[in-house]
Residue, then its C-alpha position, 0 to 999 in steps of 0.5 A: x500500500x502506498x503512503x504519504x506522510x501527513x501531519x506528525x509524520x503520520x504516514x497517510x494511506x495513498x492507495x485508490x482505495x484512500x483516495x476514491x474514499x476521501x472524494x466521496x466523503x469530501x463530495x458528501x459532507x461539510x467542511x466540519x464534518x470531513x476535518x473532523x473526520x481527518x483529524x479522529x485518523x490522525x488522532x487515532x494514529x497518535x493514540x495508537x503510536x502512544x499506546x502501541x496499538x499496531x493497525x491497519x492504516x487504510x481501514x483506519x483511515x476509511x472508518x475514520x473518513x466515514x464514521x459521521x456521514x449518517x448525519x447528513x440530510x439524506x439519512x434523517x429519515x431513515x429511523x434507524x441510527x445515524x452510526x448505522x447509516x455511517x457504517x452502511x455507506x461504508x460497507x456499500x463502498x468497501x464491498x462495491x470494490x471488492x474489499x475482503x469480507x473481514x476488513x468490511x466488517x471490522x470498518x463496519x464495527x468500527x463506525x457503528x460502535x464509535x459513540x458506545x464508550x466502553x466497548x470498542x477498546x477490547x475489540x480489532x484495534x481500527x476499531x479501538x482506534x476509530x473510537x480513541x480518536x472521535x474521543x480525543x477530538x469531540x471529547x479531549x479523553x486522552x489529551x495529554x497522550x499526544x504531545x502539543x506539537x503534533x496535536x497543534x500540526x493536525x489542526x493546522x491542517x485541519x482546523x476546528x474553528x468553533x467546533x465544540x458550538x458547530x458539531x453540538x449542532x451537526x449532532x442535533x440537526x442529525x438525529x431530532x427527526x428521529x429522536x427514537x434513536x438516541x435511547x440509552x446513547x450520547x446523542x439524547x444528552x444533545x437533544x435534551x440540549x437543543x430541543x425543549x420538547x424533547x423527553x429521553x426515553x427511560x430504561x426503568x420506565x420503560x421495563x416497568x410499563x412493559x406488556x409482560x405482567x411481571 
């Protein structure tokens, strides 16, 4: 696979596949969402470079470029979560060129678990990394782990003008036409933020008022 070296010498995927991906996902997206999705790669490069975290780079890098595409206006209306809808596209572009049938999955669990704490951190490492990364860049988890420098290198290539006000606000433009989906995850805490008719579903309520009879 070839590669280019990008910010803190981060070697960049440079194959037709990389390359095909980031057209797409530029073609598709703001400008917020492909910085941000291009900076979770190199944080999660980062992360896996402190950690010791071996990966492979190319599915890092498509995970990463995909994971919030179904937030976009054509998926709003889908019902189902915008996690899912980022993991779809993406395996549709994996399998549409013939991308093994493993690696599709691991980019596939990769996106579709990224807002799942918890979880992706005992999983594939393109898993483990897409998530370390979305958290380093929305979150700060981490932050100490990559040093100032090669942190300040990735924004200076992909800045996050406003970016805790502007995703915020991506977020809740993506799910509040199909709120159904942000029980018992992150997204509902945005919604309760942004929408003042908005009520969060109740696990115990939910449990408690449930057609079984005990």
């Amino acid at each position: 696979m070839d590669e280019q070296r990008g910010p803190a010498g981060i070697p960049v995927p440079d194959s037709r596949l990389a390359a095909e991906a980031t057209e797409l996902v530029r073609d598709i997206t703001s400008d917020l969402i492909y910085d941000h999705s291009r900076r979770v790669f190199f944080f999660g490069c980062l992360l896996g470079r402190a950690r010791q975290v071996s990966h492979d780079p190319e599915l890092l890098y498509v995970a990463a470029l995909f994971h919030d595409v179904g937030l976009g206006e054509p998926y709003r209306t889908s019902g189902r979560r915008f996690e899912v809808d980022s993991a779809d596209e993406a395996r549709r572009f994996l399998q549409a060129r013939g991308v093994p049938d493993d690696s599709v999955r691991r980019v596939w669990t990769a996106i579709a678990l990224h807002t799942t704490p918890g979880i992706p951190q005992y999983m594939e490492p393109e898993v483990a990394l897409v998530t370390a990364g979305v958290e380093y860049d929305v979150l700060g988890f981490g932050f100490d782990e990559i040093a100032a420098a090669d942190r300040e290198a990735v924004v200076a290539l992909h800045p996050r003008p406003a970016f805790k006000q502007s995703i915020l606000r991506a977020f809740a433009d993506g799910v509040e036409d199909r709120p159904e989906t942000t029980f018992g995850n992150v997204k509902a805490d945005v919604l309760a933020h942004y929408d003042p008719h908005f009520r969060r579903g109740d696990f115990v309520r939910t449990i408690l008022e449930s057609p079984w009879p005990e």
